[in-house]
Jmol script that loads the backbone (N, CA, C; Angstrom):
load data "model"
ATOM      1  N   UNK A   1      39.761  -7.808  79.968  1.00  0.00           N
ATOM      2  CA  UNK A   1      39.425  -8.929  79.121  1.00  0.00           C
ATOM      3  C   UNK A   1      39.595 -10.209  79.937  1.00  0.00           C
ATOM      4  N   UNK A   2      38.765 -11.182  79.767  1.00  0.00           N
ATOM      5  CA  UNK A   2      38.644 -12.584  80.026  1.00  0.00           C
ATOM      6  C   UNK A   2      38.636 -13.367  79.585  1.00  0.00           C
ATOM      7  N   UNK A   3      39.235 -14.919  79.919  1.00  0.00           N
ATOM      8  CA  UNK A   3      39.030 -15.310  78.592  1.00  0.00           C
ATOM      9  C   UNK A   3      38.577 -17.003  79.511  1.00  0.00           C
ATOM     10  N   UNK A   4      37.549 -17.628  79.401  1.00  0.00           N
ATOM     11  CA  UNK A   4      37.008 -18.523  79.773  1.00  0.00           C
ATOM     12  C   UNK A   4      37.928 -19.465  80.578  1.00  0.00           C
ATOM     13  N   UNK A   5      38.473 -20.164  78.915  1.00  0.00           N
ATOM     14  CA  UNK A   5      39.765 -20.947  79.543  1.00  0.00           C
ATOM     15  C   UNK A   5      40.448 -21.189  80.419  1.00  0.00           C
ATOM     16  N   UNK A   6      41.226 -19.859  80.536  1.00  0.00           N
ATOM     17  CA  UNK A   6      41.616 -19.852  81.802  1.00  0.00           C
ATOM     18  C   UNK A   6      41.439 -19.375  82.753  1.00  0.00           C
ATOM     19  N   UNK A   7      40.357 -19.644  83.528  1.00  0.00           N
ATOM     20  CA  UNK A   7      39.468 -19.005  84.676  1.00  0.00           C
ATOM     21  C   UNK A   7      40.397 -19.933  85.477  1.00  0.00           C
ATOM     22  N   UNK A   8      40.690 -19.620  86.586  1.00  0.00           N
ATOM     23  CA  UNK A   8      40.899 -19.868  88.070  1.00  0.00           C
ATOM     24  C   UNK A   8      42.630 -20.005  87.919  1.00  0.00           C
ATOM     25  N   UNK A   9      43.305 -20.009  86.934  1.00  0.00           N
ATOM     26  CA  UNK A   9      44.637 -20.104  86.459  1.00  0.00           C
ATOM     27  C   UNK A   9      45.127 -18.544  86.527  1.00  0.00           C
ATOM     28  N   UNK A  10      46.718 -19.175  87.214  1.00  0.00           N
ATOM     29  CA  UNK A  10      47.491 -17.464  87.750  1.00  0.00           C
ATOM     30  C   UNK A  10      47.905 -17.176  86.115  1.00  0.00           C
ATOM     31  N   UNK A  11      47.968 -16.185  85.770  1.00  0.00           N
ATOM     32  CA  UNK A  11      48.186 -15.417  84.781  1.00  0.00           C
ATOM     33  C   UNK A  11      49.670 -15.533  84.458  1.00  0.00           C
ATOM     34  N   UNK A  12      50.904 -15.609  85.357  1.00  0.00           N
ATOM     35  CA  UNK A  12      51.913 -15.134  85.744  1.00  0.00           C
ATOM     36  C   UNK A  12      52.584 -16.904  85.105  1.00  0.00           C
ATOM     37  N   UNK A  13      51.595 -17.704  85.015  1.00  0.00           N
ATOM     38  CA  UNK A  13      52.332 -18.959  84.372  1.00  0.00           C
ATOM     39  C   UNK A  13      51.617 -19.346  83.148  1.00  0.00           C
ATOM     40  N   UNK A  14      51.474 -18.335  82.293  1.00  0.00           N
ATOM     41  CA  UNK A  14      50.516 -18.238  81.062  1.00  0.00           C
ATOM     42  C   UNK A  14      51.739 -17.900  80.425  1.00  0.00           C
ATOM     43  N   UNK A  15      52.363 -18.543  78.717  1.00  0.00           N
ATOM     44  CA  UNK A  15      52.730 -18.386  77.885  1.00  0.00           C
ATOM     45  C   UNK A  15      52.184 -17.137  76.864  1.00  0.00           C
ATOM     46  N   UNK A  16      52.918 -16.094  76.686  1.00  0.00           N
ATOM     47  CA  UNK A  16      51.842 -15.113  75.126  1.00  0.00           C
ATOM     48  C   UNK A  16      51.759 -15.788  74.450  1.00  0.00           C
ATOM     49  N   UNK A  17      51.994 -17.136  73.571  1.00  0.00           N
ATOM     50  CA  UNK A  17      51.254 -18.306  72.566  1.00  0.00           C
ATOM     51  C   UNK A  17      50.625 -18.807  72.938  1.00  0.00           C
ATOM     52  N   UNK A  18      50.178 -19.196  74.511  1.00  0.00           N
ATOM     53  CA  UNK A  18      48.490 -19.640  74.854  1.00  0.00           C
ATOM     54  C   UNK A  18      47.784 -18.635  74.942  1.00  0.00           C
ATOM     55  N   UNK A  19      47.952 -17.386  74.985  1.00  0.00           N
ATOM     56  CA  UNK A  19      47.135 -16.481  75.440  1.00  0.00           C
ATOM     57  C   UNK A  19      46.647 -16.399  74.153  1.00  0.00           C
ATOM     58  N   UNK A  20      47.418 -15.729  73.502  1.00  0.00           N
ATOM     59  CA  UNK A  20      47.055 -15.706  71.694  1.00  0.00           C
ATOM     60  C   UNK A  20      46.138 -16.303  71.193  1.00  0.00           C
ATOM     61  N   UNK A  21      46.738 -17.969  71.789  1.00  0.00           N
ATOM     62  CA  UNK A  21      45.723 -19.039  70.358  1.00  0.00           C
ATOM     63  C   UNK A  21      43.989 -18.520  71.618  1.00  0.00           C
ATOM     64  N   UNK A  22      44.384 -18.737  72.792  1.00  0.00           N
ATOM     65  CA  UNK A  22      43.277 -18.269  73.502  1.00  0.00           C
ATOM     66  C   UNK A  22      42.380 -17.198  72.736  1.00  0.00           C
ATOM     67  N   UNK A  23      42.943 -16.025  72.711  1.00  0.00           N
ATOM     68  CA  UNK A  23      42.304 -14.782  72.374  1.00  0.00           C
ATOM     69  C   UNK A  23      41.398 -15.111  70.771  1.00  0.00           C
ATOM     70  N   UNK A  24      42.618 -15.648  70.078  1.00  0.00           N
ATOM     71  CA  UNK A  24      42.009 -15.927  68.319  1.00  0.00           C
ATOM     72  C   UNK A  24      40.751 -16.587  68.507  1.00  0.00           C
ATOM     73  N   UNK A  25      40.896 -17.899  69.307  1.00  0.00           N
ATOM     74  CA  UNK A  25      40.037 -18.952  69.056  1.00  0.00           C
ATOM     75  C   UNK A  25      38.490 -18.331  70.075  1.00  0.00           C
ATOM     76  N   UNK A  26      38.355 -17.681  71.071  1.00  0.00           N
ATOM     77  CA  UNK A  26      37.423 -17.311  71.830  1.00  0.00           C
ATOM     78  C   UNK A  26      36.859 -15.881  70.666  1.00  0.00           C
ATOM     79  N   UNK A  27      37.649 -15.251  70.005  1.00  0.00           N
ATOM     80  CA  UNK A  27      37.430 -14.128  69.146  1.00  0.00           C
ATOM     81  C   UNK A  27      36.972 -14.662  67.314  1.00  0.00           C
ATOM     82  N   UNK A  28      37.312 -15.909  66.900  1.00  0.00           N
ATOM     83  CA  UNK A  28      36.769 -16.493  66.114  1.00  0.00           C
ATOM     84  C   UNK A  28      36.874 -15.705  64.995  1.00  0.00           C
ATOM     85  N   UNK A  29      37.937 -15.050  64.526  1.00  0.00           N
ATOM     86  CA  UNK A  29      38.409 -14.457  63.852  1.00  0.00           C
ATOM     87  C   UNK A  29      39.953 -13.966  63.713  1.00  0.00           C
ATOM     88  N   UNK A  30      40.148 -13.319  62.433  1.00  0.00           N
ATOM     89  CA  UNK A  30      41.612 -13.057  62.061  1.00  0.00           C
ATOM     90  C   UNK A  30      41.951 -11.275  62.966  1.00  0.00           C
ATOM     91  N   UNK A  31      43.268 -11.290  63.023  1.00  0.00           N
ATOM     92  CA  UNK A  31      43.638 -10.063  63.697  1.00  0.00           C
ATOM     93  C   UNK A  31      45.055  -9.854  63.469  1.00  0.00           C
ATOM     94  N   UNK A  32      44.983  -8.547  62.918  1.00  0.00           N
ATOM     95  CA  UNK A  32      46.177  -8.207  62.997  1.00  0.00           C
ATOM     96  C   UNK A  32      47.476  -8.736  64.098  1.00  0.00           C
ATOM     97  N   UNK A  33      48.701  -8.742  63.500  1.00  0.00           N
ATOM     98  CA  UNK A  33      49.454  -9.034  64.833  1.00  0.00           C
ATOM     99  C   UNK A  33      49.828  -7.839  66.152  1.00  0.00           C
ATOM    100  N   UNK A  34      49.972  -6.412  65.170  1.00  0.00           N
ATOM    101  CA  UNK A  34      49.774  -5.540  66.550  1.00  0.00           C
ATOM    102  C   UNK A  34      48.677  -5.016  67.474  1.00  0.00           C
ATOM    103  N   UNK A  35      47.819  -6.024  66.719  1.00  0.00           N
ATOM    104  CA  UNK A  35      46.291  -6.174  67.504  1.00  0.00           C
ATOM    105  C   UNK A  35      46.310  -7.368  68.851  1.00  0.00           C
ATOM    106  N   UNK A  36      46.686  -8.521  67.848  1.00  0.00           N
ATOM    107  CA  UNK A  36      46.824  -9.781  68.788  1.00  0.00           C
ATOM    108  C   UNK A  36      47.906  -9.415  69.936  1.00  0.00           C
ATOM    109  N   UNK A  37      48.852  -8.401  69.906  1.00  0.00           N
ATOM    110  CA  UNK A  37      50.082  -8.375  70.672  1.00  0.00           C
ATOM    111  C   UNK A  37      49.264  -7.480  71.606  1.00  0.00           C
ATOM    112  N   UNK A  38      48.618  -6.204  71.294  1.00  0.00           N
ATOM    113  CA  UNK A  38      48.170  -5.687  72.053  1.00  0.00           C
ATOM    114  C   UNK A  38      47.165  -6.259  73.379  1.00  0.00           C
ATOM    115  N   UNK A  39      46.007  -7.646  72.530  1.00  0.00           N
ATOM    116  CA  UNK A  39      45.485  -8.019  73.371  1.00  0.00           C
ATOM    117  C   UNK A  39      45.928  -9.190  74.634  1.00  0.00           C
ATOM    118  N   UNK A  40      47.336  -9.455  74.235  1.00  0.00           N
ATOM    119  CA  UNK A  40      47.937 -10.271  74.838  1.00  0.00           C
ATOM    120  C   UNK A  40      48.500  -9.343  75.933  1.00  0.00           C
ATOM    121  N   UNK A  41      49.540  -8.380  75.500  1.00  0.00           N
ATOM    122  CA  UNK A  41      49.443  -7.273  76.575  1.00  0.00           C
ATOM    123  C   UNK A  41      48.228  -7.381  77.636  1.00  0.00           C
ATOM    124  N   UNK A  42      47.148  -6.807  77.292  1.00  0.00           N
ATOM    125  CA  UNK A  42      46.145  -6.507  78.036  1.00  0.00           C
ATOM    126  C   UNK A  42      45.648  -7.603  79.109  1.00  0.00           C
ATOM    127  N   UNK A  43      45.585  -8.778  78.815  1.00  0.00           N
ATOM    128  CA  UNK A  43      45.324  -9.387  79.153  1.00  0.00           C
ATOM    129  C   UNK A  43      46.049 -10.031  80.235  1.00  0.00           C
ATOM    130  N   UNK A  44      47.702 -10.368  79.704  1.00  0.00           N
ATOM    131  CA  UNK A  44      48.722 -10.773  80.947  1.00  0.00           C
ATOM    132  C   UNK A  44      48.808  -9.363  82.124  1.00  0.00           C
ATOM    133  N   UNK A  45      48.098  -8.327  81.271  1.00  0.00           N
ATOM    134  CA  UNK A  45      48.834  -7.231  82.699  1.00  0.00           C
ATOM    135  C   UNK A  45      50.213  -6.563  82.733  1.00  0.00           C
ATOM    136  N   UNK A  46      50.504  -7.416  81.429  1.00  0.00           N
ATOM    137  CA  UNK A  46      52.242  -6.949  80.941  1.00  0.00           C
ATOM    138  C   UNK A  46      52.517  -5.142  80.830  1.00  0.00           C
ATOM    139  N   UNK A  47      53.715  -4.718  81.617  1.00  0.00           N
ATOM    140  CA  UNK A  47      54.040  -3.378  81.174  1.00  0.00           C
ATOM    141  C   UNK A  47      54.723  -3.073  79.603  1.00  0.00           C
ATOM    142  N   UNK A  48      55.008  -2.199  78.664  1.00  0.00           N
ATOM    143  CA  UNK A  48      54.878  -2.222  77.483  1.00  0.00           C
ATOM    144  C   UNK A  48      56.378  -2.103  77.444  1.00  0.00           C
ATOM    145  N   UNK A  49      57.229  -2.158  78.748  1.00  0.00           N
ATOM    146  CA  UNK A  49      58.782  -2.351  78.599  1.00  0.00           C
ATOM    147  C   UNK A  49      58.584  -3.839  78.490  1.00  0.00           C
ATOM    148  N   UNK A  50      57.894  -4.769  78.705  1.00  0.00           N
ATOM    149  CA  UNK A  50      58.310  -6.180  79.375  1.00  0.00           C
ATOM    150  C   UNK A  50      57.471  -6.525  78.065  1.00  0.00           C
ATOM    151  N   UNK A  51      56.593  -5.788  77.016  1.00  0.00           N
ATOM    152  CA  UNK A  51      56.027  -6.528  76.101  1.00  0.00           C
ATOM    153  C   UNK A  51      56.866  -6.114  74.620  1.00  0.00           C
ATOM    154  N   UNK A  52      57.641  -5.102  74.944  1.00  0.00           N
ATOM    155  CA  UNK A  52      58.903  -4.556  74.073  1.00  0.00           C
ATOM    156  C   UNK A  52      60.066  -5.441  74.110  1.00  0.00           C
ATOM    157  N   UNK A  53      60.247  -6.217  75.390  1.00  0.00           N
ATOM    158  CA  UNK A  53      61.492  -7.188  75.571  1.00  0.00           C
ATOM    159  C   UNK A  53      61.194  -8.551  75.486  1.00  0.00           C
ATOM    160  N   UNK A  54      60.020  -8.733  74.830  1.00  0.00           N
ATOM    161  CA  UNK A  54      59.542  -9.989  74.496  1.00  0.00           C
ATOM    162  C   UNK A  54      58.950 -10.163  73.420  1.00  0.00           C
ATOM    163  N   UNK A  55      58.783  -9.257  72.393  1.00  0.00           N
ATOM    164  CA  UNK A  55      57.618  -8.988  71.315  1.00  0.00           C
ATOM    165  C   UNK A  55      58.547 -10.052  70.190  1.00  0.00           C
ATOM    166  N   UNK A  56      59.880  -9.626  69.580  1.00  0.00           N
ATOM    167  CA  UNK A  56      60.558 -10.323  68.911  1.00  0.00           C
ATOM    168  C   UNK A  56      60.266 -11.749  68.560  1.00  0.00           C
ATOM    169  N   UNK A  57      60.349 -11.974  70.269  1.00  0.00           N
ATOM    170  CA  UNK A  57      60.416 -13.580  70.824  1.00  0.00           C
ATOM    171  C   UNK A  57      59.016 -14.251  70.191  1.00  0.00           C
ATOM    172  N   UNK A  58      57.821 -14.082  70.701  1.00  0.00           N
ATOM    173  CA  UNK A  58      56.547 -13.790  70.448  1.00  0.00           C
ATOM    174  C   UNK A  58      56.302 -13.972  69.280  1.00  0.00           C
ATOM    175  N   UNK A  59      56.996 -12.989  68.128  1.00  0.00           N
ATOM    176  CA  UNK A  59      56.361 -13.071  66.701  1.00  0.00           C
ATOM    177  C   UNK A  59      57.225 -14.212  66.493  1.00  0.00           C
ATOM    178  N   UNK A  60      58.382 -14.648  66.351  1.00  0.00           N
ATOM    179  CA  UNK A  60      58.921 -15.763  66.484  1.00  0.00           C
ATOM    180  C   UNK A  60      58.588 -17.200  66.586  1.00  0.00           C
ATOM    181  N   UNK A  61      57.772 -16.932  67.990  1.00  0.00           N
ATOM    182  CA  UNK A  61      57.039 -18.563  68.212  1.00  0.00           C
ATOM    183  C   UNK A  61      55.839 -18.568  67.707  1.00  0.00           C
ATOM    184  N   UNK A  62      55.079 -17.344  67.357  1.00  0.00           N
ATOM    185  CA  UNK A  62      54.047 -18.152  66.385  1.00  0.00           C
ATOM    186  C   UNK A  62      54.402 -17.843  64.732  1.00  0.00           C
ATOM    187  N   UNK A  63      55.471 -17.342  64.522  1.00  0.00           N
ATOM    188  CA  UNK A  63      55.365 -18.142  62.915  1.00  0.00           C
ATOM    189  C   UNK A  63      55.910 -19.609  62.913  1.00  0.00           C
ATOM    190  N   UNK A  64      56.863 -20.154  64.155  1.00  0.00           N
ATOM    191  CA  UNK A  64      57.186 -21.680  64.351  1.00  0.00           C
ATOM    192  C   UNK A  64      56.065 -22.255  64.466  1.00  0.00           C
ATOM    193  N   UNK A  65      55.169 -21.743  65.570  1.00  0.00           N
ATOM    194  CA  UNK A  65      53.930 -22.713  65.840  1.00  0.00           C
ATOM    195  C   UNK A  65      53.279 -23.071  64.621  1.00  0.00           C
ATOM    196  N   UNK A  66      52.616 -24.553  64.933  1.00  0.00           N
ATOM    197  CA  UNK A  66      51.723 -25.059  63.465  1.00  0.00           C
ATOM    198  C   UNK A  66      50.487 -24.398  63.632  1.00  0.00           C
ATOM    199  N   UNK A  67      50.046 -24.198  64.637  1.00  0.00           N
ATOM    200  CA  UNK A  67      48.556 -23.337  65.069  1.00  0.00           C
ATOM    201  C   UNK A  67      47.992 -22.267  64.229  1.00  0.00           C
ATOM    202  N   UNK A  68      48.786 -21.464  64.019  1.00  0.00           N
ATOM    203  CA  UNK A  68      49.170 -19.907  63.630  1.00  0.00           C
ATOM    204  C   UNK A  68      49.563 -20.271  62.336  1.00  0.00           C
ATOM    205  N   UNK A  69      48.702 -19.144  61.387  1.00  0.00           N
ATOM    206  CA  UNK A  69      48.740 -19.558  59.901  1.00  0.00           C
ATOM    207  C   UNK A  69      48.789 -17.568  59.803  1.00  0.00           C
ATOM    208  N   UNK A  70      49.832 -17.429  58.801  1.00  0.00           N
ATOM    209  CA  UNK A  70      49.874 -16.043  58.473  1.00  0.00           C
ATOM    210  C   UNK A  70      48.896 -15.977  57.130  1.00  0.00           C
ATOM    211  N   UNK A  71      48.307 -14.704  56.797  1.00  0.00           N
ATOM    212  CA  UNK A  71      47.245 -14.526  56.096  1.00  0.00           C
ATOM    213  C   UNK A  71      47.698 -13.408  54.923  1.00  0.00           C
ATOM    214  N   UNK A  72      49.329 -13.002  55.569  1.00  0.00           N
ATOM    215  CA  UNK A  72      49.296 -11.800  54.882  1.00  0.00           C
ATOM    216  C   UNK A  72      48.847 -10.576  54.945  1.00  0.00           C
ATOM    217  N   UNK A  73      49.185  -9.188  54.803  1.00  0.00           N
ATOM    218  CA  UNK A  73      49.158  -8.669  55.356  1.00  0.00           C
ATOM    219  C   UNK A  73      49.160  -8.010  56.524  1.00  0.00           C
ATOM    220  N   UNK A  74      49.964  -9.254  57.662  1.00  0.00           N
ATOM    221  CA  UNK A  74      50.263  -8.484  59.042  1.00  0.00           C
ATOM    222  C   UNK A  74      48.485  -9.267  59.594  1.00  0.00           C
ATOM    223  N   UNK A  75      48.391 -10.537  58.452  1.00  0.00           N
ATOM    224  CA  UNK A  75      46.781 -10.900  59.672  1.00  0.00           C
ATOM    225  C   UNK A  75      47.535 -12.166  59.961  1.00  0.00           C
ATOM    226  N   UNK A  76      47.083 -12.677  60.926  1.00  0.00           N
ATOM    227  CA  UNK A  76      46.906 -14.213  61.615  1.00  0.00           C
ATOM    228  C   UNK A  76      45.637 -14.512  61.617  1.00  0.00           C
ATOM    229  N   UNK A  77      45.687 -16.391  61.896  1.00  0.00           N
ATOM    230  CA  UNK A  77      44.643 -16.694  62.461  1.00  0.00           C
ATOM    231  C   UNK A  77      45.336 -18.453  63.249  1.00  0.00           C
TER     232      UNK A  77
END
end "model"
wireframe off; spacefill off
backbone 0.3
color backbone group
């Protein structure tokens, strides 16, 4: 996966809440969160120990973030 935005930018100094609002907003639609987590995975290259020791954190900063609106049922947008 690619995501426009951040073309020519190291991956390795990418936040999973930019990647996210990235993924939502280029995908223009709602997604589950173990969807959105998955594609954030995919995308940083993250191993699923290092996305297990951060996932908590993650759901965390986007129910803080104002960006991120829960929909219920386990959707975002």
């Amino acid at each position: 996966m690619e995501l426009k935005v951040f073309e020519g930018q190291n991956k390795n100094e990418l936040s999973m809440i930019e990647v996210a609002h990235a993924i939502l907003a280029e995908r223009g639609d709602v997604m589950p969160f173990a969807d959105l987590a998955n594609a954030v995975q995919e995308y940083l290259g993250d191993s699923n120990k290092e996305i297990r020791d951060r996932l908590s954190q993650f759901y965390t900063d986007l129910n803080i973030d104002g960006s991120f609106i829960s929909l219920g049922d386990n959707l975002g947008a």
